[in-house]
C-alpha positions as CSV (number, residue, x, y, z in Angstrom):
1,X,235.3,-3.7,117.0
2,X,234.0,-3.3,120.6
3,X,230.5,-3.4,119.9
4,X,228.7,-2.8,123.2
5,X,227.3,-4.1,125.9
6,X,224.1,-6.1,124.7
7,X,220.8,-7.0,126.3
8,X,221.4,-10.3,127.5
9,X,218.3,-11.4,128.9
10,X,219.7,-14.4,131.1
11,X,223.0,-12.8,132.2
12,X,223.1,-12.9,136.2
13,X,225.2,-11.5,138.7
14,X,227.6,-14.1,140.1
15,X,227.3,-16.2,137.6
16,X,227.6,-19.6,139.0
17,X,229.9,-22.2,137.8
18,X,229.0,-25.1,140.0
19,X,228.4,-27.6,137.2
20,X,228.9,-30.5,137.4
21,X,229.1,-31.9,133.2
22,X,227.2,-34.2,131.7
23,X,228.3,-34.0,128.6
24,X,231.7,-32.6,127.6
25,X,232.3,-30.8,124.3
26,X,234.8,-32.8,122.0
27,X,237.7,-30.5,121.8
28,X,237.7,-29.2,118.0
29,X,241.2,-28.5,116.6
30,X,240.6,-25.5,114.4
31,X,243.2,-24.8,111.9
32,X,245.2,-21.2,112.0
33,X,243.2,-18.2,111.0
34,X,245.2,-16.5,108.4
35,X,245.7,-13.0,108.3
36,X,244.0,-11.9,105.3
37,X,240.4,-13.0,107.0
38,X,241.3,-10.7,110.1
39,X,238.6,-8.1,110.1
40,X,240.2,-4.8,110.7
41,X,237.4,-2.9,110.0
42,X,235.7,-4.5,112.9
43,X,238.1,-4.2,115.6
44,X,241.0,-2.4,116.6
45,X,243.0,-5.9,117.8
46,X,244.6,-8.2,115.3
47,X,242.1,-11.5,114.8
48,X,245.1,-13.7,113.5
49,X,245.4,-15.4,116.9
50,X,248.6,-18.0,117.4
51,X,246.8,-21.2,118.3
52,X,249.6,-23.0,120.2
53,X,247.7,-26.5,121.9
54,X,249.8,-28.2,124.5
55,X,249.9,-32.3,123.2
56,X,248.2,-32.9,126.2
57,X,245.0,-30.7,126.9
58,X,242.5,-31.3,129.7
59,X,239.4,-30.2,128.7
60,X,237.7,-27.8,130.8
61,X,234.7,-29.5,131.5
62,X,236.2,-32.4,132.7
63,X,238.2,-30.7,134.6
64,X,235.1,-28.5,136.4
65,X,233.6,-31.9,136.7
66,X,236.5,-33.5,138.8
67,X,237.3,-30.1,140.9
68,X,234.0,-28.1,141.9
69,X,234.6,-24.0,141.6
70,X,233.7,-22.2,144.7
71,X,231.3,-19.5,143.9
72,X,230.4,-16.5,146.0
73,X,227.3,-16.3,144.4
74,X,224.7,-18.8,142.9
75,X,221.8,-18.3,139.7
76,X,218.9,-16.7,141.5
77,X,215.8,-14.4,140.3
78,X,217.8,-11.4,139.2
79,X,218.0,-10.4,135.4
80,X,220.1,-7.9,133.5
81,X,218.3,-4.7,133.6
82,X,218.9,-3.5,129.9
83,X,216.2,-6.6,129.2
84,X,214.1,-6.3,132.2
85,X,213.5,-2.5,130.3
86,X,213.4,-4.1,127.2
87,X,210.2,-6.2,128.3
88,X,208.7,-3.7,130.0
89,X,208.6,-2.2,126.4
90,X,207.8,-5.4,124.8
91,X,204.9,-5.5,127.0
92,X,203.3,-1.9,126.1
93,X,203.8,-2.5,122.3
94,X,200.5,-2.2,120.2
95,X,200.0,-5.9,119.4
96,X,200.9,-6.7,123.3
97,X,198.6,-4.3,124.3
98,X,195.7,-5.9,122.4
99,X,196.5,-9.8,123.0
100,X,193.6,-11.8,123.0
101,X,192.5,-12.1,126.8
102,X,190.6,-15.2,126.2
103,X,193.9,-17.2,125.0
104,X,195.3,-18.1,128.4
105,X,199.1,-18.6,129.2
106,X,198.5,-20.0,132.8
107,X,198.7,-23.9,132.5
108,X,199.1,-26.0,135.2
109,X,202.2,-28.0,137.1
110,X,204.2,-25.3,135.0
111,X,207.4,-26.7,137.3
112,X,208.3,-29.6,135.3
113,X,211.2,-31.5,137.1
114,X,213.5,-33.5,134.5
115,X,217.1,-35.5,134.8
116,X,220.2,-34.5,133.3
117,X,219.6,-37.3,131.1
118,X,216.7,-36.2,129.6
119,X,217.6,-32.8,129.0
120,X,221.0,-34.5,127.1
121,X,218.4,-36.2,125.0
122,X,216.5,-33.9,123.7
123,X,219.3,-31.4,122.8
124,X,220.7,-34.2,120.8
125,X,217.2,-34.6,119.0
126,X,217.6,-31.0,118.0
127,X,218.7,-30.8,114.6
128,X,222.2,-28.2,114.7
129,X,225.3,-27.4,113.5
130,X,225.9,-25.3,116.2
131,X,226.9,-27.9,119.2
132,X,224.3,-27.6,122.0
133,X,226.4,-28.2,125.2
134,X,224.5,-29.1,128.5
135,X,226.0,-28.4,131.9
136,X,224.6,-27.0,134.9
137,X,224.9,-23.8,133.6
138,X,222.6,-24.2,130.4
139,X,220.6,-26.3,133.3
140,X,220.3,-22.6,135.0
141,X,219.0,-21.0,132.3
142,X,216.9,-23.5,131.1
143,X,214.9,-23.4,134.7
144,X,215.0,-19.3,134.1
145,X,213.4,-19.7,130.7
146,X,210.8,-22.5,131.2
147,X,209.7,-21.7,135.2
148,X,210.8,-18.2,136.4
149,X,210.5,-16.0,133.6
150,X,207.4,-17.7,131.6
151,X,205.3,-14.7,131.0
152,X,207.9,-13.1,128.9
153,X,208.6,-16.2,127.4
154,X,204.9,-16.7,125.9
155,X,205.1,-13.2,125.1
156,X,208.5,-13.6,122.6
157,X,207.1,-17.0,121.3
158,X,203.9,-15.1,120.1
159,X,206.1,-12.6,118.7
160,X,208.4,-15.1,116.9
161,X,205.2,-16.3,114.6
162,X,205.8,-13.0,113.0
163,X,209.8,-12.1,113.2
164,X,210.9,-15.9,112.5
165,X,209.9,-16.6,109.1
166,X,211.8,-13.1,108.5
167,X,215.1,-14.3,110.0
168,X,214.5,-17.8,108.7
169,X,214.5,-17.0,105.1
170,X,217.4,-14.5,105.2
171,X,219.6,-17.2,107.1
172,X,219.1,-19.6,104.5
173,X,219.4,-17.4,101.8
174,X,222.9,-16.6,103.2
175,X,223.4,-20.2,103.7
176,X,224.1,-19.9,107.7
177,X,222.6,-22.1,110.4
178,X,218.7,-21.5,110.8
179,X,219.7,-21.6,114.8
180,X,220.6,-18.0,115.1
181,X,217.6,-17.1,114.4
182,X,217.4,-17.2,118.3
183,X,220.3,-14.5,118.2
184,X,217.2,-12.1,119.1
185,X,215.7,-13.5,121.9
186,X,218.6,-12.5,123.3
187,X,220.0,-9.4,122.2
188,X,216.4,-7.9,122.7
189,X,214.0,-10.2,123.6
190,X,212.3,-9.1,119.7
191,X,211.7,-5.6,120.7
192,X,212.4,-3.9,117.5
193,X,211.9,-0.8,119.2
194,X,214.8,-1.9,122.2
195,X,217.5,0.9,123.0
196,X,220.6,0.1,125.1
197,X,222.5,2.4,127.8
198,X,225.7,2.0,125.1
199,X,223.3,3.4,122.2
200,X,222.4,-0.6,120.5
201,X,219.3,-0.2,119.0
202,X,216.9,-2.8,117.3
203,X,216.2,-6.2,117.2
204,X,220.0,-7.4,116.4
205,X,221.5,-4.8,119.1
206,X,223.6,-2.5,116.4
207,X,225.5,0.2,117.0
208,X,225.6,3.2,115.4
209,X,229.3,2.9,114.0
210,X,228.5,-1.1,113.1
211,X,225.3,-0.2,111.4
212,X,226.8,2.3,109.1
213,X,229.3,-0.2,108.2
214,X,227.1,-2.6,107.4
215,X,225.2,-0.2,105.2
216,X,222.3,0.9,107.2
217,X,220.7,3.9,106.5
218,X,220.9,6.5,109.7
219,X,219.5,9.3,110.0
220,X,216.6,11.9,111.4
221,X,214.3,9.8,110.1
222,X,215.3,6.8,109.5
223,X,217.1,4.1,111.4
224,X,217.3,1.1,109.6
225,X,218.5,-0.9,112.9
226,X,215.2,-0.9,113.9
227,X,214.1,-2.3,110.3
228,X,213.6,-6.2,110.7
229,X,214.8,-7.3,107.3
230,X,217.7,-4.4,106.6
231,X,219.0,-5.1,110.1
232,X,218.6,-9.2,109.9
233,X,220.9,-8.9,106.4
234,X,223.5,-6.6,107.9
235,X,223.3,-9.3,111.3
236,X,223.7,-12.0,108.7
237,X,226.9,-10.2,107.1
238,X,228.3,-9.9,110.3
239,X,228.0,-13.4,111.5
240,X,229.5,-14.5,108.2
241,X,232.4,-12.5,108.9
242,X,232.8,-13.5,112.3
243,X,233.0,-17.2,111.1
244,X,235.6,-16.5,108.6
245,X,237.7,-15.7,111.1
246,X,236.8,-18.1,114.4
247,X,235.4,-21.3,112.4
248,X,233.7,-21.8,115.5
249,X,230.0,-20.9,116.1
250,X,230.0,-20.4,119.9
251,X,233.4,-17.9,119.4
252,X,231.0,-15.9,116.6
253,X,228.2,-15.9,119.2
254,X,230.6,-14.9,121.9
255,X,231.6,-12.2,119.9
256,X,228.5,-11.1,118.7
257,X,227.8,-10.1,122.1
258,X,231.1,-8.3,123.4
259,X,233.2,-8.0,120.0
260,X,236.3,-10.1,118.8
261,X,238.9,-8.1,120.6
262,X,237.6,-9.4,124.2
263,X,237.2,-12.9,122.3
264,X,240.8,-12.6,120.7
265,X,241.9,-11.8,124.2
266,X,240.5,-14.3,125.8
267,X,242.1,-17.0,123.6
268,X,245.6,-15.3,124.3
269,X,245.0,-15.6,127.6
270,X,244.3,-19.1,127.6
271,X,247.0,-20.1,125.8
272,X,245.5,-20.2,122.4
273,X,242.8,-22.3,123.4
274,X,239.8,-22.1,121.2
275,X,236.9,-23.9,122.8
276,X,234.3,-21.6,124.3
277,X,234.5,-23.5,127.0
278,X,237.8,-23.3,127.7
279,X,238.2,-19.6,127.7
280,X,234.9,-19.0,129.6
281,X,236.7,-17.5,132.5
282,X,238.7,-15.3,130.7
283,X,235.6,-13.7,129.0
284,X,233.9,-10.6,130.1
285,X,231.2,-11.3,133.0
286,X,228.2,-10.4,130.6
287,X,229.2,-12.5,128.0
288,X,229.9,-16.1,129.8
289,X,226.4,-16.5,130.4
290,X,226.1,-15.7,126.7
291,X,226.2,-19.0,124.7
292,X,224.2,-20.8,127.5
293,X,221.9,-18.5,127.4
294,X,221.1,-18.8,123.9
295,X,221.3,-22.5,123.9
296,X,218.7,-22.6,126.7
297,X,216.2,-20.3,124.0
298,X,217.2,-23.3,121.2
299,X,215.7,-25.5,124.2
300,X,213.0,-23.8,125.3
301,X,211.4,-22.9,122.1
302,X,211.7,-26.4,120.9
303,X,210.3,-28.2,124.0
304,X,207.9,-25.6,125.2
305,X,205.1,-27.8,125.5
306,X,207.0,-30.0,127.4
307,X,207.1,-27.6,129.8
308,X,203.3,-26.3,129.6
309,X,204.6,-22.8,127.8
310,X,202.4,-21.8,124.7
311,X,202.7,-18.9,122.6
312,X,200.0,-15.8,123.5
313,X,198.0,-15.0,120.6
314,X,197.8,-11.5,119.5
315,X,196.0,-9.3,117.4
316,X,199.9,-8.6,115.5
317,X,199.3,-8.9,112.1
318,X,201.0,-11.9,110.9
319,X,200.4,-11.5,107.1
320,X,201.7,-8.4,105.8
321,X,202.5,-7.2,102.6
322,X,205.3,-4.3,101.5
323,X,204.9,-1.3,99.4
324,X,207.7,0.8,98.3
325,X,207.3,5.0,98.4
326,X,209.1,7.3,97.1
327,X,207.1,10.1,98.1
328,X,207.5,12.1,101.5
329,X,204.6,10.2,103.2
330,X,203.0,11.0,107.5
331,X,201.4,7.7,108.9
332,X,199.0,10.1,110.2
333,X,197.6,10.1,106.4
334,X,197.7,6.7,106.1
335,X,195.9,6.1,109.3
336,X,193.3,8.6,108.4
337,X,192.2,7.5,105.1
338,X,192.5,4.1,105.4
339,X,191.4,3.7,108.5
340,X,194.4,2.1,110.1
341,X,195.6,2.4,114.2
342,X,198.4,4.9,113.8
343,X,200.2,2.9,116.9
344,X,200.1,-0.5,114.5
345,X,201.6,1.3,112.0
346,X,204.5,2.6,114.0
347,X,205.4,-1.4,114.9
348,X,205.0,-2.6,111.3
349,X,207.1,0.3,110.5
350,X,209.5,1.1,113.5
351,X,212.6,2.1,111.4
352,X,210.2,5.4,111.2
353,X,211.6,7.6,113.9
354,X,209.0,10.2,113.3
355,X,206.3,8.8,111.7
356,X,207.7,10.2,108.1
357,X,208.7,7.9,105.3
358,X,211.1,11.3,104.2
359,X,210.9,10.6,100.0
360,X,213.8,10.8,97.6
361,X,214.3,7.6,97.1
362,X,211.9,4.5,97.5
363,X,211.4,3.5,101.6
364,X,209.0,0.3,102.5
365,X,206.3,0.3,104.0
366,X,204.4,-2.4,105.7
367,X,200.9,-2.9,105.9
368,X,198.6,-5.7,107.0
369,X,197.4,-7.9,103.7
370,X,194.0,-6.7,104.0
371,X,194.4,-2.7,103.8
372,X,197.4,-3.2,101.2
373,X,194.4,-2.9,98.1
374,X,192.6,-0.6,100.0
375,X,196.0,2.0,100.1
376,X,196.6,1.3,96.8
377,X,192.7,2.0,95.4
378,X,193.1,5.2,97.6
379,X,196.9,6.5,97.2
380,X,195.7,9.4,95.2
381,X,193.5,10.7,98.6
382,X,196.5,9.5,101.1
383,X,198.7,11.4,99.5
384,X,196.7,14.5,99.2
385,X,195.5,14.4,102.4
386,X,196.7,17.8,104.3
387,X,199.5,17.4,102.7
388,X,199.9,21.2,103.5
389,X,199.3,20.7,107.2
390,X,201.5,17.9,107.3
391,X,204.4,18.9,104.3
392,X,204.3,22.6,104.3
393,X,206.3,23.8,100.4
394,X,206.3,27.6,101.9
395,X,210.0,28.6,102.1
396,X,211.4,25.5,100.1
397,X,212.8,27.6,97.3
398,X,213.8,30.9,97.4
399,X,213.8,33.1,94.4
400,X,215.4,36.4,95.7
401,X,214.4,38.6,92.6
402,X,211.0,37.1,92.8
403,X,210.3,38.9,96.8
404,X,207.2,40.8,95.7
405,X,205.4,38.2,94.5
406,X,206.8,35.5,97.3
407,X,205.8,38.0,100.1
408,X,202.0,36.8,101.2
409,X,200.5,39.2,103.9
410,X,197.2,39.0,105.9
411,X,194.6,40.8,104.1
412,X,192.6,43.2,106.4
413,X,188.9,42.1,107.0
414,X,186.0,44.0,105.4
415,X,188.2,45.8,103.2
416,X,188.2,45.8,99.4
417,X,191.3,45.4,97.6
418,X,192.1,47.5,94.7
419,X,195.2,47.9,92.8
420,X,197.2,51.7,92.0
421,X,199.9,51.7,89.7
422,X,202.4,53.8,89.9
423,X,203.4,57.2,87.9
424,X,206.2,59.9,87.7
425,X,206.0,62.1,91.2
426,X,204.2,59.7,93.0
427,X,205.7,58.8,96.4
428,X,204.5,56.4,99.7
429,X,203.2,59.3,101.3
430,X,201.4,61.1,98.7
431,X,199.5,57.6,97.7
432,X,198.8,56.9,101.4
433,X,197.8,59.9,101.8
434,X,195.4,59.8,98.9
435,X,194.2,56.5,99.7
436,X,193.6,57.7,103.7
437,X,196.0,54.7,104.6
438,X,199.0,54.7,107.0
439,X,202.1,54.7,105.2
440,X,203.6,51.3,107.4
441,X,200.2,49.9,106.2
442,X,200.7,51.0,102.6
443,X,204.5,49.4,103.5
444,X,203.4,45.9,105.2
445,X,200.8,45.0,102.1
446,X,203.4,45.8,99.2
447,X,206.9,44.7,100.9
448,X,208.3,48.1,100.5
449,X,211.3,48.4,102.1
450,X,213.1,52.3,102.5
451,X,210.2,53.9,100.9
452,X,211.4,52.7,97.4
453,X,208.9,52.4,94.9
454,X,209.4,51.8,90.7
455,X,207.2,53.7,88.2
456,X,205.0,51.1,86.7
457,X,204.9,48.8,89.5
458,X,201.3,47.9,90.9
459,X,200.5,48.3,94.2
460,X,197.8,46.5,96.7
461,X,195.8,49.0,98.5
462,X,192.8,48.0,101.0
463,X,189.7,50.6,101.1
464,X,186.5,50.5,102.2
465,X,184.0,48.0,100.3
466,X,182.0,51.0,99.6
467,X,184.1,53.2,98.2
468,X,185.9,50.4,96.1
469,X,185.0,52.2,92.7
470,X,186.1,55.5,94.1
471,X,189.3,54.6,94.7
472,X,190.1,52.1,92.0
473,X,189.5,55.6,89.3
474,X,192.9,57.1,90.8
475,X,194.4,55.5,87.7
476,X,192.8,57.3,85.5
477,X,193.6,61.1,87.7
478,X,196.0,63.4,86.9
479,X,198.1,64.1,90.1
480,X,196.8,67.6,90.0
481,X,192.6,65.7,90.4
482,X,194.6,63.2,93.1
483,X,196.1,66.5,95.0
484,X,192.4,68.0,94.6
485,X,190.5,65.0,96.4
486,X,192.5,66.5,99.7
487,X,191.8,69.7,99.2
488,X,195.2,70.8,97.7
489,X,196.1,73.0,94.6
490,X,198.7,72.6,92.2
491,X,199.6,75.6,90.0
492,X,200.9,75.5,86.5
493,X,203.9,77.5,87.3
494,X,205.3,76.6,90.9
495,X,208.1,78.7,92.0
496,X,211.0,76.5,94.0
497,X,213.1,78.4,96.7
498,X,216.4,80.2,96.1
499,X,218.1,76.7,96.7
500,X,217.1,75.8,93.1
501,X,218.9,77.0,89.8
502,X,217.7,76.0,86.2
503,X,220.2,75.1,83.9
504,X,221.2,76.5,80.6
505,X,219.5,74.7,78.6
506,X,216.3,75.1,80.4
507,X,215.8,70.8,80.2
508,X,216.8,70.8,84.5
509,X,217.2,72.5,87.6
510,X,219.7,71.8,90.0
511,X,218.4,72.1,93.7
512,X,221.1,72.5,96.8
513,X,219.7,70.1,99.8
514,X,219.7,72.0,103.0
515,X,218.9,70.5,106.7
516,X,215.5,68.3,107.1
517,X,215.4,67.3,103.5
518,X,214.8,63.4,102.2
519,X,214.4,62.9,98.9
520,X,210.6,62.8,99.3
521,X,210.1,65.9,100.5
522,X,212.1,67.4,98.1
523,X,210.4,65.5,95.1
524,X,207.2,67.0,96.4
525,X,208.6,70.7,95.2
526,X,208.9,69.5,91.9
527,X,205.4,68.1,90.6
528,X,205.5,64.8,88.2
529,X,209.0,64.1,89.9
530,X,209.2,61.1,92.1
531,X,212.1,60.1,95.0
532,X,212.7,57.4,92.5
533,X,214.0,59.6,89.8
534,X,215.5,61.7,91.7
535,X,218.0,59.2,93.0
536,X,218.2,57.3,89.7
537,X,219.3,60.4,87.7
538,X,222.0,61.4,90.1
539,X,223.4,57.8,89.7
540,X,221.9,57.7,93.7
541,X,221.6,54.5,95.3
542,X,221.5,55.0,99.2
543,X,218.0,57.1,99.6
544,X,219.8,58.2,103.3
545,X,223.2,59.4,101.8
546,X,222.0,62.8,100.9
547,X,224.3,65.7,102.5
548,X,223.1,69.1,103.1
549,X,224.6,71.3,100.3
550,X,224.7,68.4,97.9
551,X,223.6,69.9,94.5
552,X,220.8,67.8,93.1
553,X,219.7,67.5,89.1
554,X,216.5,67.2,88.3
555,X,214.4,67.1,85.1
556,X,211.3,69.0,85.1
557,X,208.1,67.4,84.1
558,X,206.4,69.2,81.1
């Protein structure tokens, strides 16, 4: 698995390799990985590496020692850019932006010059099982850490108060070396929040491919990279996996960074030699700075006040306390009612990509110890607060024989709403026309669509607050008293034009359409006969399918 290019804070162009060694790594004969711990899921290039060791090996720090390596270029000031960004964001977080001004992380004589010797010394006093080579190299970065770069440093010691303990108890859970908790410091300088050019994101630098397979939920939402304890256990897997095939801690950490196929290749290249420092050269530029760098942070973090470096305080809250929800849930609800900084709960919380803990299933969230009674006293209010605003139900279920009462239009102001239900003969344009409405009005409050209406059916009609009573009798009228309100007559026996002939029987009358009819207007010939039964007795479904000389039957209305 290629992983990436990572943040690696320390990695310089030209990197040197001047050194002179102090103190050479014993050459560890590693016994042959066997194929059935290759990872194949994590790489497209076989891990079951040949070791073939010559009898005779010269190891390659004694060999730098003896023959100095021109360089073109030296260690200077420069650092990668992926972590120059990532402090830059480091440094506008919340709990950076309210660090407690009155702590102060000036100290004097902060260039504190030491022998080889003693550097040697203390590495040894530092209890590992990862060996902590020292060269001029890890001398480099050392100086970078503890002189040129101090700022940041104080900055990620703060920090590691509260991400430490995390990666400390998952490590030992797991049963892996507590050193790699330092693994951060590098990959993102603990910026939870830190995004790569490649697409790594979080604290342990995942990608989006490596994430899933390590079970991290992805999605609009969520990203569980960014999630301090999911992503520390999938980091943890990984590593563990790494060892199973390498044996060899600064191999996993090497290919950590720039995954095992450039490490496998590496070790092809030189021979089957599986000493990191032997295949240093034959390692991708980024990544040779890699292990020093991360044994400088092991260094640095121990002996900081050797070298007049203190962690800055912040106002980060250090105890915390988790709460699982399994309702949809805005931090903006949380913030409100509890009275919590919106901006602290996005870096308690930054698996949230926008501010939504989405429901469904239980997602954590963390809250300072203090306000975790106080949520739970008021979850009740927290959840209810404009929960519309915020989690709008309109639309979430559709019920397409249920559109009458789904529709929801905007009432007219000032207006009364009264209720007409309809009878046999009545039609949009007659009741608009008795209500002195607009027929797209009558239309828009009801949802009728075609002019189709049902006898029975109950329709919303808005009329003047004073004349509320008035209209609200039409229930009770006959259609000849409605007709009468507009000044219209209706006589007992209507006669219908030559178009119409009665049937045998006497029970219908068939009428013959000519040009300009609909079935409204031809309804209105017949009183007591609505458009509706009109088309529902001729078995008529599309109101604009009438053709002129089509014979129509229709049922008089005693």
């Amino acid at each position: 698995m290629r992983r990436k290019i990572f943040f690696i804070p320390l990695i310089l162009l030209g990197t040197a390799f001047a050194c002179s060694t102090i103190k050479p790594s014993t050459t560890i004969k590693e016994d042959k990985v066997a194929s059935e711990n290759t990872l194949s899921e994590l790489d497209t290039v076989s891990t079951d590496i040949a070791v073939s060791e010559p009898v005779s090996e010269t190891d390659t720090l004694a060999f730098l020692k003896l023959n100095n390596v021109d360089v073109r270029y030296d260690l200077d000031d420069d650092i990668n850019s992926n972590f120059s960004s990532n402090l830059d964001s480091l440094l506008h977080l919340w709990y950076i932006k309210n660090t407690d001004s009155n702590y102060s992380s000036e100290r004097v004589n902060t260039n504190v010059t030491l022998s080889d010797s003693v550097y040697i010394q203390r590495l040894q006093q530092i209890p590992s099982l990862i060996d902590l080579s020292y060269n001029k190299i890890v001398k480099n970065y050392i100086k970078l850490y503890s002189e040129k770069r101090r700022s940041q440093v104080e900055y990620m010691m703060g920090l590691s108060e509260y991400y430490f303990p995390i990666f400390e108890e998952i490590l030992d859970k797991e049963g892996l070396p507590q050193e790699l908790k330092y693994l951060p410091i590098i990959e993102s300088a603990l910026n939870p929040k830190a995004l790569s050019r490649a697409g790594a994101s979080g604290l342990w630098q995942f990608m989006y491919g490596t994430g899933r397979m390590y079970k991290l939920d992805i999605n609009s939402f969520v990203d569980e990279r960014r999630d301090p304890v999911k992503s520390s256990y999938a980091a943890v897997k990984y590593l563990k996996d790494m060892y199973k095939v390498y044996g060899n801690w600064h191999l996993v950490i090497a290919a950590y960074n720039c995954g095992p196929g450039n490490v496998n290749k590496a070790i092809r290249r030189s021979g089957g030699k599986r000493n990191y420092w032997d295949i240093y050269y034959r390692l991708p530029r980024e990544t040779r700075g890699y292990v020093p760098a991360f044994i400088a942070a092991i260094y640095t973090f121990n002996y900081h006040k050797e070298h007049n470096l203190y962690p800055k305080k912040s106002n980060f809250p250090i105890a915390c306390d988790t709460l699982m929800i399994d309702e949809t849930l805005h931090f903006d609800q949380v913030s409100k009612v509890i009275n919590i900084p919106k901006e602290q709960l996005r870096d308690l919380n930054p698996q949230y990509r926008a501010d939504i803990l989405p429901g469904g299933k239980a997602y954590s969230l963390k809250l300072p110890l203090k306000l975790t009674s106080k949520f739970i006293d008021n979850q009740d209010s927290i959840f209810a607060y404009k929960k519309d605003y915020y989690f709008s139900q309109k639309d979430k279920v559709v019920n397409p024989s249920d559109r009458y009462q789904k529709f929801a239009h905007v009432a007219p102001k000032d207006k009364a709403k009264v209720y007409y239900k309809v009878k046999p003969g009545d039609a949009v344009g007659l009741i608009a026309s008795w209500f002195h409405i607009r027929t797209s009005d009558l239309r828009y409050w009801n949802n009728i669509r075609r002019n189709l209406i049902k006898v029975g059916q109950k329709l919303v009609v808005y009329v003047p607050k004073s004349k509320a009573d008035y209209y609200g009798s039409f229930n009770s009228m006959s259609y000849a008293q409605k007709q009468a309100t507009l000044g219209k007559s209706v006589s007992t026996t209507t006669t219908v034009a030559k178009s119409t002939t009665e049937s045998e029987d006497g029970s219908y009358v068939y009428y013959t359409v000519r040009r300009g009819d609909n079935f409204w207007t031809i309804a209105k010939k017949f009183p007591g006969v609505s458009n509706y039964d009109i088309m529902k007795l001729n078995n008529i479904n599309d109101a604009g399918s009438l053709r002129v000389g089509q014979k129509l039957r229709i049922k008089r209305k005693s």
